[in-house]
C-alpha positions as CSV (number, residue, x, y, z in Angstrom):
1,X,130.0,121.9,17.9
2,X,128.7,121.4,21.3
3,X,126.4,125.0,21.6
4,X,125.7,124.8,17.9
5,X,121.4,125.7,17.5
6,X,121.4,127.1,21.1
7,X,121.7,130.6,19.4
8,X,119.8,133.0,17.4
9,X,115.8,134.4,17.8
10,X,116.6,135.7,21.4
11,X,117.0,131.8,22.6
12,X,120.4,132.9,23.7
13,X,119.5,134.8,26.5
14,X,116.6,132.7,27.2
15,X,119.3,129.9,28.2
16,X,121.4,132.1,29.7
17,X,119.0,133.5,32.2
18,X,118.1,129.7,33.0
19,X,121.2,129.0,33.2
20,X,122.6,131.9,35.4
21,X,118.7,130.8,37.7
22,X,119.9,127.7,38.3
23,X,123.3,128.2,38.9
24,X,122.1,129.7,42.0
25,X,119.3,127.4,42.7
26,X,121.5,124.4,42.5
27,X,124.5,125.9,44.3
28,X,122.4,126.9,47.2
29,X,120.9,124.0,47.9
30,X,124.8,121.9,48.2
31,X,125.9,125.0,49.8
32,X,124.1,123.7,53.5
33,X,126.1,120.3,53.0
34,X,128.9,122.2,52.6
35,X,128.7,124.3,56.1
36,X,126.9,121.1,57.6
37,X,129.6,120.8,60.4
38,X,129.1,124.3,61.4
39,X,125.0,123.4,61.2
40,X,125.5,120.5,63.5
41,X,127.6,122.2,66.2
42,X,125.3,125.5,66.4
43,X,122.1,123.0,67.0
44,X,124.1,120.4,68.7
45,X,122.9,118.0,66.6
46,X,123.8,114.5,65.5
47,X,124.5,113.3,61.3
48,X,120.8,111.4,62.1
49,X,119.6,114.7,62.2
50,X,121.5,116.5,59.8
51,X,120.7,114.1,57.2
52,X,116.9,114.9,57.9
53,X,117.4,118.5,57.2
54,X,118.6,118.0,53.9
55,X,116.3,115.2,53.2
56,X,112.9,117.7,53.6
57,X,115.0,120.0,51.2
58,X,115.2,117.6,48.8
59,X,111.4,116.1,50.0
60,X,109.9,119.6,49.9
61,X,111.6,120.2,46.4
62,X,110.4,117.1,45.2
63,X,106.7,117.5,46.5
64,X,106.4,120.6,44.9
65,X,107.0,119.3,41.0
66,X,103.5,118.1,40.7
67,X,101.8,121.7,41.6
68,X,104.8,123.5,39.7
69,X,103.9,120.9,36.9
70,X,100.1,121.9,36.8
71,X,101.3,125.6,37.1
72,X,103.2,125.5,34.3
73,X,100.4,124.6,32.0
74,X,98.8,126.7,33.3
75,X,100.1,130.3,33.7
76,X,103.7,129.6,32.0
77,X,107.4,129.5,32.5
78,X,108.3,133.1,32.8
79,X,106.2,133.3,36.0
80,X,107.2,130.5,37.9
81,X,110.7,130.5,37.3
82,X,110.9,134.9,37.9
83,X,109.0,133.7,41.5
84,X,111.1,131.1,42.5
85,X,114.1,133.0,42.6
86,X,112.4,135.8,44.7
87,X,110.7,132.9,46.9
88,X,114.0,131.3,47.4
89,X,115.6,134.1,48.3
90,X,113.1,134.5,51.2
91,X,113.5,131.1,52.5
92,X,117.9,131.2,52.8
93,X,117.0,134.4,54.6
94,X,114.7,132.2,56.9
95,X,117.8,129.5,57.4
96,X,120.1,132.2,58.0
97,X,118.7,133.3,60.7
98,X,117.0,130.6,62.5
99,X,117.3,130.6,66.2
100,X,117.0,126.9,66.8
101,X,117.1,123.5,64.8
102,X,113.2,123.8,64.2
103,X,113.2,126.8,62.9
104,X,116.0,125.9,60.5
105,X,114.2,123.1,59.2
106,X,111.2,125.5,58.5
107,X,113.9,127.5,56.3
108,X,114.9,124.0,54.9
109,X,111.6,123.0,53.7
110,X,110.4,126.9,52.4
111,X,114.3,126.6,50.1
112,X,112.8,123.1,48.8
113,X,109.3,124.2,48.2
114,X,110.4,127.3,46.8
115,X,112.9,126.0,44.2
116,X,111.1,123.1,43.4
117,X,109.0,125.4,41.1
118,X,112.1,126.0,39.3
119,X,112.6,122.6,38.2
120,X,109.5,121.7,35.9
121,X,109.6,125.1,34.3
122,X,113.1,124.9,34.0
123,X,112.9,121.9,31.7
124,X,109.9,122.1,29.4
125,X,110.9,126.2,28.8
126,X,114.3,124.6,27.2
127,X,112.4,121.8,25.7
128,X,110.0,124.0,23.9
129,X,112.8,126.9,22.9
130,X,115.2,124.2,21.4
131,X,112.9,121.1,20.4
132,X,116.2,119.9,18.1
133,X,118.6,120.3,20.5
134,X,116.7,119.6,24.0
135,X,119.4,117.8,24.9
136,X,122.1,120.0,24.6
137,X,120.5,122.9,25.9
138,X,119.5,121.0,29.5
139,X,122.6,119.5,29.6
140,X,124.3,123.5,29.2
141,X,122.2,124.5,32.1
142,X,122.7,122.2,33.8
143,X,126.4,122.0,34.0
144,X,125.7,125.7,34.7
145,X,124.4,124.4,37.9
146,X,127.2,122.2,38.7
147,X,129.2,125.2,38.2
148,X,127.5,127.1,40.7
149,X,127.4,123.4,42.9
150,X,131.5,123.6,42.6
151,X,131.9,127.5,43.4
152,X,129.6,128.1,46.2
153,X,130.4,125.0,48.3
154,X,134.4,125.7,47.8
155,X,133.9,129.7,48.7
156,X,131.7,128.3,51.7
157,X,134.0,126.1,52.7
158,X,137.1,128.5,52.4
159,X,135.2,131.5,54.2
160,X,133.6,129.5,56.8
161,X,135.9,129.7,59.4
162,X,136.2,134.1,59.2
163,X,132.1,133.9,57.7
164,X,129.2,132.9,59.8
165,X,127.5,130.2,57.9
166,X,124.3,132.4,58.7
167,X,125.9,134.9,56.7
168,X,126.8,133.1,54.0
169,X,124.1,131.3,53.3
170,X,121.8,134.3,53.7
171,X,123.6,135.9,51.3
172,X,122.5,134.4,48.5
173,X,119.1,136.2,48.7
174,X,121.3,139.6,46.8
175,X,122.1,137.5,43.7
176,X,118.4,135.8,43.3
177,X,116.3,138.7,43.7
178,X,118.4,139.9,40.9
179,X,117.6,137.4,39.1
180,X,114.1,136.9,39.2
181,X,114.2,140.4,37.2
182,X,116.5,139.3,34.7
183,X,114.3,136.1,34.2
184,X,111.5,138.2,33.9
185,X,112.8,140.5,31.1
186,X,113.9,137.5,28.8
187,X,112.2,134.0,29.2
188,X,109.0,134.1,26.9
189,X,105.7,132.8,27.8
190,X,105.5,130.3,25.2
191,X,101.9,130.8,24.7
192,X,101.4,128.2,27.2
193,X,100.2,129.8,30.4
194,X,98.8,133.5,31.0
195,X,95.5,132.5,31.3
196,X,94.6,129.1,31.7
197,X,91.4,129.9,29.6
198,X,90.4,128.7,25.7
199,X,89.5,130.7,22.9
200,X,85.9,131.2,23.7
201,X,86.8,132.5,27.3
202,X,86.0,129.4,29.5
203,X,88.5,127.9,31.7
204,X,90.7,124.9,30.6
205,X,91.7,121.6,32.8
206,X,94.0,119.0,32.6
207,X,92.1,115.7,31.7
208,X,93.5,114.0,34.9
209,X,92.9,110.7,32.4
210,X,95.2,112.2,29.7
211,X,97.8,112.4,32.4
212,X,97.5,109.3,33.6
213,X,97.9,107.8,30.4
214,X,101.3,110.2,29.9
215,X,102.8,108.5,32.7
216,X,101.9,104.7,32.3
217,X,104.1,103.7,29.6
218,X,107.1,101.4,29.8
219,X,109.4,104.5,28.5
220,X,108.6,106.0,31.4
221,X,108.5,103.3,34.0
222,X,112.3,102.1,33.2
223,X,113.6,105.7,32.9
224,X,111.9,107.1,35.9
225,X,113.0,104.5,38.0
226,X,116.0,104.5,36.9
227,X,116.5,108.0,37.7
228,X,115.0,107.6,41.4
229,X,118.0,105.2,42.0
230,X,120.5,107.4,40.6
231,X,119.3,110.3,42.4
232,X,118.9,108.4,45.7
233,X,122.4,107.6,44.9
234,X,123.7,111.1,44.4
235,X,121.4,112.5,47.5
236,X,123.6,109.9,49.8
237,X,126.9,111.0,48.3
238,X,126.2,115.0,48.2
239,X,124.8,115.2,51.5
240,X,127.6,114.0,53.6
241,X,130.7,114.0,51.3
242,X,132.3,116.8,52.8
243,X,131.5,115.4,56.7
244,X,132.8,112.3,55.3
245,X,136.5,113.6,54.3
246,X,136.6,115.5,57.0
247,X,135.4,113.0,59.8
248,X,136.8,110.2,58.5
249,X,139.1,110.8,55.9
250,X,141.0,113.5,58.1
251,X,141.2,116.4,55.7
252,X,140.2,119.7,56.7
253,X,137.4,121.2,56.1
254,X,138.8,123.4,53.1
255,X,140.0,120.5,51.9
256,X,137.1,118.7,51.8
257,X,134.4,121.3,50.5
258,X,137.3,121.4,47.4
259,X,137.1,118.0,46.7
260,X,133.4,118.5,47.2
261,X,133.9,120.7,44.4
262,X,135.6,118.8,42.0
263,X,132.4,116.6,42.2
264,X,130.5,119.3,40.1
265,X,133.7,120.1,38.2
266,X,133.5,116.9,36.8
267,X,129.4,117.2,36.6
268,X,129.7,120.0,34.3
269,X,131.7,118.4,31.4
270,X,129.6,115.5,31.5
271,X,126.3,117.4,31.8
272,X,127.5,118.9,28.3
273,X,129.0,115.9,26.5
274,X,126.3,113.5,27.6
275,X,123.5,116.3,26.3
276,X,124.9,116.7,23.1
277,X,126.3,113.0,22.6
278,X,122.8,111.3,23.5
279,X,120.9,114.0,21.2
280,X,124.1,112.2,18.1
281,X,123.6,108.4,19.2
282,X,120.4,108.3,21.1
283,X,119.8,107.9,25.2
284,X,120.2,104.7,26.2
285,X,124.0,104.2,25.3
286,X,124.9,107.3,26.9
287,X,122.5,106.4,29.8
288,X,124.6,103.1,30.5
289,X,127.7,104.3,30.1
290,X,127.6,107.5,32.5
291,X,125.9,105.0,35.1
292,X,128.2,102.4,34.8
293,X,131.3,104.6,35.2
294,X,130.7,105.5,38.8
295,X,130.4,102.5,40.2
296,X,133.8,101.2,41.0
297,X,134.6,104.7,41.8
298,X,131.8,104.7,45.1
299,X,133.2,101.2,45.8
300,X,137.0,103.2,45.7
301,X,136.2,106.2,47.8
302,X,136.6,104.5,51.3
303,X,140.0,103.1,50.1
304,X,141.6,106.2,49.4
305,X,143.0,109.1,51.6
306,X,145.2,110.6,49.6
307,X,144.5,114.1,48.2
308,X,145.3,113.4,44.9
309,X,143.4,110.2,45.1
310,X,140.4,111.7,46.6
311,X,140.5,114.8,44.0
312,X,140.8,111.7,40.9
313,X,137.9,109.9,42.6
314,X,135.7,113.3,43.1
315,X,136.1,114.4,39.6
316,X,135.3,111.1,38.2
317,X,131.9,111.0,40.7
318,X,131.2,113.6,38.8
319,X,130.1,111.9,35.7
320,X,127.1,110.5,37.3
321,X,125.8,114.0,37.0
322,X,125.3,114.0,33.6
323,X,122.2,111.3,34.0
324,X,119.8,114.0,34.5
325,X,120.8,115.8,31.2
326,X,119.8,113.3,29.4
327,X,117.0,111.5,31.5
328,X,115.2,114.4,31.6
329,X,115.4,115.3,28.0
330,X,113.9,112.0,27.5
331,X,111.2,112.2,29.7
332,X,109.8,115.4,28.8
333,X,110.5,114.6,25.0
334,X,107.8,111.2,25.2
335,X,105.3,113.1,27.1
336,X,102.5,114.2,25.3
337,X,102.8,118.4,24.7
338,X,98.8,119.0,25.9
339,X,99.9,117.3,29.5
340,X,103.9,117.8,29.1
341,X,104.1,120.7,32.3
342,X,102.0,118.1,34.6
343,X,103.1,115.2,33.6
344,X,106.4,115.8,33.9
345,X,105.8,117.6,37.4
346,X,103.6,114.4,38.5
347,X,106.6,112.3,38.0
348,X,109.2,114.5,39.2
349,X,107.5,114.8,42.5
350,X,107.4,110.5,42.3
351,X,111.0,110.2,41.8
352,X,112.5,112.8,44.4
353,X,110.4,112.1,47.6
354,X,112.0,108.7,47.5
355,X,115.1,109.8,46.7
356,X,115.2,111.7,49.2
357,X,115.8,109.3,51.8
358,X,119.3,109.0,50.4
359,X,120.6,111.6,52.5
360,X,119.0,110.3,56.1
361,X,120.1,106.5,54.8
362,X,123.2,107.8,55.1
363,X,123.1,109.7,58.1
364,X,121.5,106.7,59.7
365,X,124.6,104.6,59.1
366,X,127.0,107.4,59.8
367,X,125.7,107.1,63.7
368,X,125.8,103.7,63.2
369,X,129.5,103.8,62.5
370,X,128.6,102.4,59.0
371,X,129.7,105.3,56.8
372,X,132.8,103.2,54.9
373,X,129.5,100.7,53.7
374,X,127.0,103.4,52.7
375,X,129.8,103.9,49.9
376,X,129.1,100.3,49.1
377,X,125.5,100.5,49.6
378,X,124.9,103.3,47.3
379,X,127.4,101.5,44.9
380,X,125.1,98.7,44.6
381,X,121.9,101.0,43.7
382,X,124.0,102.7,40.6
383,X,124.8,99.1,39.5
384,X,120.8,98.4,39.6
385,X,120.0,101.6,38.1
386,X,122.8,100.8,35.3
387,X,120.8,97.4,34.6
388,X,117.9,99.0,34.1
389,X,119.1,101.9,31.7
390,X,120.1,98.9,29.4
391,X,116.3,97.8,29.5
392,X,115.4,101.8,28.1
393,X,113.2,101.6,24.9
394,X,113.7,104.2,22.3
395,X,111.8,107.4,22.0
């Protein structure tokens, strides 16, 4: 059974609090793609531009892992994951009510810095609450948080033409706030932060040498580039998929932001199955097959314009999404456990400021009346990252 050893000793709602964080996290940061036109015609601004904005979300988010990373081993999961809800909260405010293009970007980069502490704590909290079944329980969050990527996109999308986008993407601050309370009341501390001081009262540091040993092993060399490639990939895709069936393919923008949608429906089953399969058979088969199946799906997208097509293709685009699941169980898993929190936040900062760029690589061939080969582009990056998945050593 899928959920089996996710239960029992409170763990329950420790994962579900997670999960219900991220689930708003996640969907709010694909919930900008998803208004993007509206973005672009209240600025008067072009896909160049559009494509930086959600390139310092994801940049931001990404810079942040190595602080949240040192914070984590430091004062413990329970804090930073309560306060990035609350911070996040502030910062859709700020993009909600922007005035001007610069001032949405401010809001941009405040959403990235302020969930980017939910990512490290996010993953060595599940790591340390189900060390047999790490893999199951990231991959349950987060196909949690393709289920929020799914939901909020298609109600954006659906309300956005009677909704200001301001409106509902400020919005999201009710549910978050809420949530840094119920985050509060059941994640444990672990014993890992609290304090950052030893037994004898003195303060504790991270041996910066320790670290640096953590992170210079082959195991993590293949998978974290690996990942960077996938994640490029997926920045590209997420960014402009919706502008892309709209512009291009010709479907309305309801239409689009539900095949948008069916992106993260697809996600969430192979978030789940991937957790669970590579915690049965091991990580690198599942690695290279999730990879490998969205490749000639990126090379099909430009070719087909048909709704049922387009929903086959989104759904099976999807599957990429359960890379992270397991990646990331991985990761954290051959990290050492004095050095996990930084280590892991060291490298996560590595991998998404470049794969950040994905977003405003695209953007920059959208202007350039390139967006058919960007498909092709990024089709050729999963292949490489596929290659290198093969090359992953064992745990």
């Amino acid at each position: 059974m899928v959920f089996r050893g996710l239960r029992g000793d409170g763990r329950g709602w420790t994962l579900l609090a997670i999960a219900s964080g991220w689930v708003f996290v996640l969907g709010g940061r694909f919930l900008v793609p998803a208004v993007l036109p509206q973005v672009k015609d209240t600025f008067a601004v072009s896909d160049v531009g559009a494509g930086v904005a959600i390139t310092i979300i994801w940049a931001t988010y990404g810079l942040m892992q190595t602080p949240a990373g040192l914070l984590v081993d430091r004062i413990g999961e329970r804090k930073l994951l309560a306060g990035s809800v609350v911070l996040t909260a502030t910062s859709v405010v700020v993009i909600g009510a922007a005035p001007a293009f610069a001032a949405f970007l401010v809001g941009c980069a405040g959403f990235g810095l302020a969930t980017g502490l939910y990512g490290p704590a996010r993953g060595t909290a599940l790591s340390r609450a189900f060390p047999d079944h790490d893999g199951a329980a990231i991959g349950a969050t987060l196909a949690a948080g393709s289920v929020g990527s799914a939901v909020l996109p298609l109600a954006a999308g659906s309300l956005v033409g009677e909704i200001s986008w301001r409106l509902l993407v400020g919005g999201l601050a009710v549910p978050l706030v809420g949530l840094g309370v119920v985050i509060w009341a059941t994640v444990p501390s672990f014993g890992n932060g609290d304090g950052a001081t030893s037994d004898d009262g003195t303060s504790t540091n991270i041996p910066v040498g320790d670290v640096l040993a953590a992170i210079r092993t082959r195991q993590v060399a293949v998978a974290l580039t690996a990942l960077t490639l996938m994640t490029f990939v997926f920045q590209g895709v997420s960014a402009f998929y919706v502008t892309y069936l709209s512009s291009v393919t010709g479907f309305a923008q309801s239409t689009a932001a539900a095949m948008f949608a069916l992106v993260f429906v697809g996600g969430a089953v192979a978030q789940v199955a991937a957790g669970s399969l590579a915690d049965a058979v091991g990580d690198r088969p599942v690695l290279v097959a999730v990879s490998a199946a969205t490749i000639p799906v990126l090379v099909a997208i430009p070719t087909v314009d048909s709704v049922i097509g387009v929903a086959a293709a989104s759904l099976l685009l999807g599957i990429r999404l359960g890379v992270p699941a397991v990646s990331n169980a991985y990761i954290i898993a051959i990290l050492p456990e004095s050095v996990t929190g930084t280590a892991w936040g060291v490298l996560r900062t590595t991998s998404f400021m470049l794969a950040a760029t994905g977003s405003t690589v695209v953007g920059v061939m959208a202007d350039n009346d390139l967006f058919d080969e960007a498909f092709f582009l990024l089709a050729g990056v999963t292949a490489l990252g596929t290659l290198l998945y093969t090359r992953l050593p064992d745990r």
